[in-house]
C-alpha positions as CSV (number, residue, x, y, z in Angstrom):
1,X,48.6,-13.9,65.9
2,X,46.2,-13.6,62.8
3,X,45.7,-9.9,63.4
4,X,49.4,-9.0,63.3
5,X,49.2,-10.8,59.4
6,X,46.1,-8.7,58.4
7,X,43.7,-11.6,58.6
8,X,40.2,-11.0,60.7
9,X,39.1,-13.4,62.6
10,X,37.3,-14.3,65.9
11,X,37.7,-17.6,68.2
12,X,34.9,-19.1,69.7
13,X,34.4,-21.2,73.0
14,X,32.8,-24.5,71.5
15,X,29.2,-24.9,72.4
16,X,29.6,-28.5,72.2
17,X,31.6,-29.2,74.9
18,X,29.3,-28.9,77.8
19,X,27.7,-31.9,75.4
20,X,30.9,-34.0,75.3
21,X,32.3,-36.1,78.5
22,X,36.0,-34.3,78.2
23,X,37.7,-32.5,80.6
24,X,39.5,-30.6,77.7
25,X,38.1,-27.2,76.2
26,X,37.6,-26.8,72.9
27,X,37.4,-23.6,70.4
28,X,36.7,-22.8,67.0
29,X,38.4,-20.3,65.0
30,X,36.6,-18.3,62.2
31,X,37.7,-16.5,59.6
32,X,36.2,-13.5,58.3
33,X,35.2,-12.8,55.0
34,X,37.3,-13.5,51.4
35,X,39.9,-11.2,51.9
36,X,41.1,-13.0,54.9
37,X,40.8,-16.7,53.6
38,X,43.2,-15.1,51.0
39,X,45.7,-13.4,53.2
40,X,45.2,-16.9,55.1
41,X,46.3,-19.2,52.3
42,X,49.0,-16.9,51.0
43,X,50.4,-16.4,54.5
44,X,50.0,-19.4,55.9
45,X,48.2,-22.1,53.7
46,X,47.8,-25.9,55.1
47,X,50.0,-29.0,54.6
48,X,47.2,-30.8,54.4
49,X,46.0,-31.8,51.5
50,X,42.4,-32.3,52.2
51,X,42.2,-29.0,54.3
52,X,43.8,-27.3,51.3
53,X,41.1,-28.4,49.2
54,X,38.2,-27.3,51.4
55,X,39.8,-24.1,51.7
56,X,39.9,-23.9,47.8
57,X,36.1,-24.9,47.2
58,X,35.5,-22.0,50.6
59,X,37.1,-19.6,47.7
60,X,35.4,-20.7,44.8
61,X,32.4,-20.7,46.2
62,X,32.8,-16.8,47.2
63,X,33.4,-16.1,43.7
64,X,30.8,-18.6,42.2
65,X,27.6,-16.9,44.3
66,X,29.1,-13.2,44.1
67,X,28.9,-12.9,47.8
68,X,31.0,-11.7,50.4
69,X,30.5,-14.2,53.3
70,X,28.5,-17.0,51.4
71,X,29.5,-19.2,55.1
72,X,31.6,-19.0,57.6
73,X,34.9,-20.5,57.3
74,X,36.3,-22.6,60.2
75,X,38.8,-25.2,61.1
């Protein structure tokens, strides 16, 4: 559903759940890179307030180090 908004990302199978005693299976999703944490918070955004926060500092912190991908970004 990202890809059809523009936004790159890949989902991952967690590697903690073989740790955990659940039944239920659990992923990550990252996204890829500032452009897409962009396109992600104009799109789409969180009602969250603390969630929107971490995604700012994710932001600033790409422009703050000059980097592309200074981490990965997941929720």
């Amino acid at each position: 559903m990202l890809d059809r908004l523009g936004i790159e990302s890949k989902l991952y199978l967690d590697a903690r759940a073989g740790v955990r005693k659940s039944t239920v299976t659990s992923w990550k999703l990252t996204i890829l890179g500032r452009d897409n944490l962009l396109r992600f918070r104009d799109k789409i955004g969180f009602s969250d307030l603390g969630k929107s926060t971490t995604l700012k500092a994710m932001l600033d912190s790409y422009r703050k180090h000059g980097s592309e991908s200074p981490r990965r970004s997941r929720w």
